[in-house]
N, C-alpha and C positions, 0 to 999 in steps of 0.2 A: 541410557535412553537416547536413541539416535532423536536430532533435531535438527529445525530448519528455521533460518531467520528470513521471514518474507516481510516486502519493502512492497508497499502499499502506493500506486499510480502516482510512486515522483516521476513523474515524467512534465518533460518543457511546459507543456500547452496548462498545465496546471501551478505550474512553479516559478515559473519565467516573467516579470513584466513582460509586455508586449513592448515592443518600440515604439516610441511617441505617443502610449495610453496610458494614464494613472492603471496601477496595479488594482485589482479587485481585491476583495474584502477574504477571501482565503491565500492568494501570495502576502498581503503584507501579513496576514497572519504567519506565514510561513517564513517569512524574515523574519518577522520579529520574535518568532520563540528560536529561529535559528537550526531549522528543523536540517536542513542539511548538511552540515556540520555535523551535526549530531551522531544523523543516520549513519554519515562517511567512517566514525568512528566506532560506532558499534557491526556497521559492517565487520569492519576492518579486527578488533574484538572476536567475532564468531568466527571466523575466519579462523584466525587464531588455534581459538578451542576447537575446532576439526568441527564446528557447526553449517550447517551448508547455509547456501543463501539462494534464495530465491526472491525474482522480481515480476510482479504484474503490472497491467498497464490494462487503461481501457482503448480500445480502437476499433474504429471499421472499416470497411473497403470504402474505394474511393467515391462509391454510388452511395454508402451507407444503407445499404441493404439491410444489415442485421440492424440498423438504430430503432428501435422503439420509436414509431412515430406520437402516442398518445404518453411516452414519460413525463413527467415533469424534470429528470434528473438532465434525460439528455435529447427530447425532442428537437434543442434549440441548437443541436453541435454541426448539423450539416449546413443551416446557412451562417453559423458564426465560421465555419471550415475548421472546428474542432475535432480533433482526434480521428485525425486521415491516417490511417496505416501508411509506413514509407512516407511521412514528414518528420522534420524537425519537431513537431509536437508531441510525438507519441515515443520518443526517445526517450530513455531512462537518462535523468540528470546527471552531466558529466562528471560532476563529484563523486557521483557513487560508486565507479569502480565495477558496472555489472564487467560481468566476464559472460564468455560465448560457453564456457561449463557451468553455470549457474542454472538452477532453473527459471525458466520464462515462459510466462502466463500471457495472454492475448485473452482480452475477458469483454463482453458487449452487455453486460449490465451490470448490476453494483457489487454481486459478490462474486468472488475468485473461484466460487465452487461451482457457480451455474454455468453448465454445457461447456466446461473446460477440463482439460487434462490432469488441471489439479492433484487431483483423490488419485488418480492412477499413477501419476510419480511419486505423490507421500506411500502411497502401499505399497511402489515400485524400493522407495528407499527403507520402509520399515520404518516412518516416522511417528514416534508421538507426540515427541511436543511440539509445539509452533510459538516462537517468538516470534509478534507482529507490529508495525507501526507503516505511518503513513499519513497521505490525504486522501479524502478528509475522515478525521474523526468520525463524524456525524454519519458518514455514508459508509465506502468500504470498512475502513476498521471494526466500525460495531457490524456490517454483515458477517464478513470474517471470523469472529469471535463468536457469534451468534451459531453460525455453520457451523465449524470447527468445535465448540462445545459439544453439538449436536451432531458431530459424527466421533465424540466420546476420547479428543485430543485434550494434552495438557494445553493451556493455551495463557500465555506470558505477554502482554502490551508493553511495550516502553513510550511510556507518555510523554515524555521529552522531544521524542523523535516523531509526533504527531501533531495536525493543527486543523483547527474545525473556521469554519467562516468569519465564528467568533469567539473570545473566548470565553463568553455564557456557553456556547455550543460545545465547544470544546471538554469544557469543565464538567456538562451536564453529561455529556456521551461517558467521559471518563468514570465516572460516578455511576450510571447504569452499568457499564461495564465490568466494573467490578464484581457484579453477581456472577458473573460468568467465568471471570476471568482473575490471574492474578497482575498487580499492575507491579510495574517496575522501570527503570531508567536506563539511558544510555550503558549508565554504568555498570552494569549487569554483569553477574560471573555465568558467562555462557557456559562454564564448564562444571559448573555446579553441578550435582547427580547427573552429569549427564547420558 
């Protein structure tokens, strides 16, 4: 069963303190379960087992053209100067090892499947399962598994390698999720039926 392990918008602007600002309530969540670490090694894991890796991110041009001006998620990204394509913010975290042969998503609203490339490199590669994780829980991941169910993929979460605002939110998303999904950990045999 070919597969693919997508790594859910660790990108800076979401995982980074800023300099001289206490952290918001999803990076310290993302320290403190240590989500980066994690992900480096379950990357590194699928890799391994001949599992591809694939990494999204959200971003928009410098205008913010495509940003949803009425979201709640991300009305507030162009005067906080969040998620500028071509900054330091929208860069996949240096731990993780993306490679220029990896796949790469550029996504303007919460799930990876809306008006992206997606679907067309998973059918391009013959994939069916999708092993996923990320920030945040609450948002991307459960759209992801949501989609990806519903376009009839195996679909694997590693909860370890995820973190929600909080971890009520976290705990709660994981627990929904499970209807959908199977859950699993870092430590995952990527190579299992694969």
């Amino acid at each position: 069963m070919n597969a693919i392990y997508l790594v859910l918008d660790m990108q800076n602007d979401l995982l980074t303190p800023k300099p001289g600002a206490q952290p918001g309530p999803l990076v310290q969540q993302a320290l403190a379960r240590d989500i980066v670490a994690r992900t480096a090694r379950a990357i590194g894991s699928a890799r391994s087992a001949g599992v591809a890796v694939g990494f999204v991110r959200v971003g928009f041009s410098s205008d913010y053209h495509e940003c949803p001006k009425n979201s709640p998620v991300f009305s507030g990204a162009p005067s906080a100067g969040l998620f500028k394509l071509g900054t330091w913010g929208t860069e996949i975290h240096p731990d993780l090892d993306a490679r220029e042969t990896d796949v790469h998503i550029v996504k303007h609203r919460v799930s990876p499947f809306y008006a992206t490339t997606l679907m067309a490199q998973l059918n391009a590669m013959r994939i069916e399962r999708i092993y996923c994780s990320g920030v945040s829980t609450q948002a991307v991941v459960q759209a992801t598994v949501r989609d990806a169910h519903d376009r009839d993929f195996d679909v694997v979460v590693l909860e370890d390698c995820c973190a929600a605002h909080s971890a009520e939110e976290h705990a709660n998303s994981i627990q929904s999720l499970a209807r959908f999904c199977r859950i699993a950990d870092a430590g995952t045999d990527f190579g299992a039926t694969r």
